[in-house]
C-alpha positions, 0 to 999 in steps of 0.5 A: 296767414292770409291770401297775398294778391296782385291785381293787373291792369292790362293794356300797356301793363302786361301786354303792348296792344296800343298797336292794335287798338291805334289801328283798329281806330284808324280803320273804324274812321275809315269806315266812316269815311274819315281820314286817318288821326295821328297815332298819338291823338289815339293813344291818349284817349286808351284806358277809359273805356271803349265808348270814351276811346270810340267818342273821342275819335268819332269824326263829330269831335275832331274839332272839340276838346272834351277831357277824358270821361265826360259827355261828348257829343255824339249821338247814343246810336251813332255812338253804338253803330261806330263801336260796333265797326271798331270791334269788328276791325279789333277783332281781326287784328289784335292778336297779330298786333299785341305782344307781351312785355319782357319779362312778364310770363316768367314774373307771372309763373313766379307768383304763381309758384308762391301762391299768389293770386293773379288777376286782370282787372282792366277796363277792356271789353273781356273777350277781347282781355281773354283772347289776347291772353289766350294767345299770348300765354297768360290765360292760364296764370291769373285765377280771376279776369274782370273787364269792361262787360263783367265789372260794375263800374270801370277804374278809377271806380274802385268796385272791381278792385274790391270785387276782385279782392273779395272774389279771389279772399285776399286780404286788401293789406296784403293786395296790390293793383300793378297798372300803368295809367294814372286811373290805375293807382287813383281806383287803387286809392280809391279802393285803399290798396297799395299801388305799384305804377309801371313806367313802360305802358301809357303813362309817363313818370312825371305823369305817374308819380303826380298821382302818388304810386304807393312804388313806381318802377321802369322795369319787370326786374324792378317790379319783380324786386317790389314784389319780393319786398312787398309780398313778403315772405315768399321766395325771390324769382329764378336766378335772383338773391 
């Protein structure tokens, strides 16, 4: 029988950092000598990658509306030194400032259990995907991690989805990617895996469901259940029919 797989998005689908991210920006503006954005203008521009979250929040485009993914207009160096204050701000805090969603570890020790093979395939920078597991318990759960520096291409592009697949010998009809952003499910798409989007991240339902989730459910439980169904024939979690 071949390998059965999930692939995990990992910001606001494994474990809450947007606090740390959403400070970790403010203090770069302030370095910058730039007041404070509201949280919400930060979040917004999470998941595309941290050149896409550091422009967008550059003070040269607090007065532009550029969507997601395309050019702004900010100098390459200027660009690179402003990344370059975020990551040493992030890096102070965020761990004290990430937690692990309900429910996650036990799921994650579950699929484990039933040789499942787990990997995180996020379009943050590793080291900071890594630490963050390391200090929240998951480090040793997921056989595979590809992030922002080791991946060819970020989501929705759907190379390191398959790269995964093809690293970790799943079968892709056998695979899943589990994430929480409309750019989860379209690299799922892309990459023509089924795809399980999570309501308790940074998407909202109607947002989610726009893009067509092969499942969408708003809880560990429900993801848990899917899973079981899905994954099948494998044994329900503790304390589960």
């Amino acid at each position: 029988m071949s390998r059965r797989g999930v692939l995990f998005d990992f910001d606001g689908t494994l474990v809450d950092t947007f606090p740390g991210i959403v400070e970790g920006v403010h203090r770069m503006r302030t370095r910058l000598g730039a007041p404070r954005l509201k949280d919400d203008d930060v979040r917004r521009h999470i998941g595309w990658g941290i050149r896409n979250l550091i422009g967008q929040c550059h003070p040269e485009c607090d007065s532009v509306e550029i969507p997601n993914g395309e050019p702004l207009p900010v100098a390459p160096d200027e660009l690179e030194r402003s990344v370059a204050l975020f990551r040493h701000e992030y890096s102070r805090i965020l761990v004290s400032l990430s937690h692990i969603y309900a429910g996650i570890e036990p799921l994650c020790a579950w699929l484990g259990r039933e040789n499942v093979a787990l990997a995180v395939v996020s379009n943050k920078p590793d080291r900071f995907v890594r630490q963050i597991m390391a200090a929240v318990g998951l480090a040793d759960a997921f056989e595979l991690v590809l992030g922002a520096d080791t991946m060819s291409a970020l989501k929705p592009d759907p190379a390191s989805l398959r790269e995964a697949i093809e690293k970790l010998g799943i079968d892709s009809e056998r695979c899943v990617m589990v994430g929480d952003s409309r750019l989860d499910i379209e690299a799922a798409k892309n990459a023509r895996i089924a795809s399980c989007a999570v309501t308790w991240g940074l998407g909202t339902e109607a947002d989610l469901a726009s893009v067509e989730p092969t499942t969408l459910v708003d809880s560990t439980h429900g993801l848990a259940d899917w899973l079981l169904e899905f994954l099948e024939p494998i044994e329900a979690p503790p304390g589960r029919a």
